[in-house]
C-alpha positions as CSV (number, residue, x, y, z in Angstrom):
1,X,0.0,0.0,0.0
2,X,2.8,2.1,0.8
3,X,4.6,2.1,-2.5
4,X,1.0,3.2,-4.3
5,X,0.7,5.7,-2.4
6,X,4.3,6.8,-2.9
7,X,3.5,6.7,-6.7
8,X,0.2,8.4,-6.7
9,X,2.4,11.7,-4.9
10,X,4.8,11.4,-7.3
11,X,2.2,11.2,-10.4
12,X,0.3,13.9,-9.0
13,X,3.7,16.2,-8.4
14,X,4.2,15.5,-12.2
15,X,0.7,16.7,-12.9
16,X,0.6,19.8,-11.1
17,X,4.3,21.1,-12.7
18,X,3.4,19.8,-15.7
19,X,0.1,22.5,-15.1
20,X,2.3,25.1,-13.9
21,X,4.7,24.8,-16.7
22,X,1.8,25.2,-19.4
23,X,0.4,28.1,-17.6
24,X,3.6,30.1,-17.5
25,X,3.8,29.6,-21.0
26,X,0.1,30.9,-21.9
27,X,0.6,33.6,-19.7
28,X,3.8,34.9,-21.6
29,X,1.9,34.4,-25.1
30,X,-0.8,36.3,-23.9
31,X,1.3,39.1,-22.4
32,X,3.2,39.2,-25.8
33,X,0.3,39.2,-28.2
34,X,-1.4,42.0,-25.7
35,X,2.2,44.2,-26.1
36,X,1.9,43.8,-29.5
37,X,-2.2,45.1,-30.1
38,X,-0.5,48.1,-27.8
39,X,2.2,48.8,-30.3
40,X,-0.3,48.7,-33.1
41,X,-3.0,50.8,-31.6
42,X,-0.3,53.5,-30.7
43,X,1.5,53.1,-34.4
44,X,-2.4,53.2,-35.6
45,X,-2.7,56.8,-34.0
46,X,1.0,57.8,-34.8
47,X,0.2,56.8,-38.5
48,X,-3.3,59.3,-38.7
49,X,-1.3,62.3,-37.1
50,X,1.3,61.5,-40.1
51,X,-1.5,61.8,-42.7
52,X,-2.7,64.6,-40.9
53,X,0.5,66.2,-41.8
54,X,0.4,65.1,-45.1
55,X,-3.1,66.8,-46.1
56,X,-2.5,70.0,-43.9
57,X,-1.6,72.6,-46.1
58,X,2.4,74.2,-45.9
59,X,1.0,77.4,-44.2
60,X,-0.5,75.6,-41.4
61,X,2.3,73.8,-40.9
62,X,2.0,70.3,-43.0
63,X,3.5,68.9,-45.6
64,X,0.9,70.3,-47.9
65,X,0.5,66.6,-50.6
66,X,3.7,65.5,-49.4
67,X,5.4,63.9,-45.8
68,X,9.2,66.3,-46.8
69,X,9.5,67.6,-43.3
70,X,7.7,65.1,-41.1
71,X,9.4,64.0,-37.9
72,X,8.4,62.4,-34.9
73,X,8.7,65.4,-32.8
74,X,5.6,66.5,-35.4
75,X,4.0,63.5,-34.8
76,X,4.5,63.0,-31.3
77,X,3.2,66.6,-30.5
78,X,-0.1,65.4,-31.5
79,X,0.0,62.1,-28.8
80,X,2.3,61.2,-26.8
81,X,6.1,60.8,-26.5
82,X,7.9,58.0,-28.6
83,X,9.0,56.1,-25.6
84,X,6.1,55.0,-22.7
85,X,4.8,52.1,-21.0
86,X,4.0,50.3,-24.5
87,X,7.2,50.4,-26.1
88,X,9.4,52.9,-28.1
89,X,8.7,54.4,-31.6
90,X,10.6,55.5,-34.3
91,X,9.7,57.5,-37.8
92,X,12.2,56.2,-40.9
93,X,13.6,58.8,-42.3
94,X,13.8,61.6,-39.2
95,X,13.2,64.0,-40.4
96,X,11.8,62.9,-43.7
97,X,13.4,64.5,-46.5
98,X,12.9,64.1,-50.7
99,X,9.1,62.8,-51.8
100,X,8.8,59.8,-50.1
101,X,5.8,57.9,-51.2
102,X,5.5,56.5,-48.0
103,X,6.8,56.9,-44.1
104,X,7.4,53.6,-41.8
105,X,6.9,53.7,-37.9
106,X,8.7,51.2,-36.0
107,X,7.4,50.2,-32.4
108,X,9.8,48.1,-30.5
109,X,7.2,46.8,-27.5
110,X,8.2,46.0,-23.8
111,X,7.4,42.2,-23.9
112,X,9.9,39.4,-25.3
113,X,8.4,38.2,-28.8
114,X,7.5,34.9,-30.2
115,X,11.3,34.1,-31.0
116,X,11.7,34.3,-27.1
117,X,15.1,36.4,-27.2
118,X,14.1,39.9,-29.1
119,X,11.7,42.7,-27.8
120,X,7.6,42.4,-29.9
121,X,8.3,45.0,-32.9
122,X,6.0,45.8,-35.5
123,X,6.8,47.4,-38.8
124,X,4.0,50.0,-40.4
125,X,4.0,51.2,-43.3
126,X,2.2,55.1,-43.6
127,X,0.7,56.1,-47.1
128,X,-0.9,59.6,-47.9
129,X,-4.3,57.3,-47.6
130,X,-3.8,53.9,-46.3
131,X,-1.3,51.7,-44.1
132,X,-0.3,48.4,-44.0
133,X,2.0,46.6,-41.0
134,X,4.5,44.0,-42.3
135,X,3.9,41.5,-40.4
136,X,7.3,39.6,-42.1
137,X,9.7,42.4,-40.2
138,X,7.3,41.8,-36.6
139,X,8.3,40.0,-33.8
């Protein structure tokens, strides 16, 4: 009877970490993918303030049809500052220079991403009236 019970502690010890293990796990995924609808929403409302500048006209302090002149101090003035609880952000080029048919915002979250070494980071792309993330440069 003893050596039962001995193996019904040890089968339920294997259980429980076996439990514990799998709910780290789905904890950190969670946490991760959560980060990363952060990033987006804040690239999302980075990405309209950059159209914004786009469409207002060069007297009022836009790019009047074009983003030549568009930094992240611009856009930034509009929400908050590129570095907060969700991540840091980045406009490519700062400033922007030339005709660029597009601008990309980089967000570099706070959580570890799916390869499990490298901060979440999305990639969006900003046109004068659409934008697309590239999920192939994300984390």
């Amino acid at each position: 009877m003893g050596q039962q019970q001995l193996l019904l502690i040890i089968l339920g010890t294997i259980i429980v970490g076996i439990a514990v293990a799998v709910g780290i796990t789905m904890f950190n995924d969670q946490a991760a993918a959560t980060n990363r609808d952060e990033v987006v929403n804040d690239l999302v409302h980075y990405a309209s303030a950059a159209q914004g500048y786009y469409r207002r006209p060069r007297i009022l302090g836009g790019g009047g049809g074009s983003f030549t002149g568009l930094s992240m101090t611009k856009i930034t003035a509009v929400y908050q500052h590129p570095q907060h609880l969700n991540g840091t952000y980045s406009l490519s080029p700062d400033p922007v220079g030339g005709t660029p048919p597009f601008v990309t915002l980089t967000g570099v979250g706070t959580e570890t991403g799916n390869d499990g070494v490298s901060k979440v980071k999305v990639v969006m792309y900003v046109y004068r009236d659409s934008i697309m993330v590239d999920e192939s440069l994300g984390n």
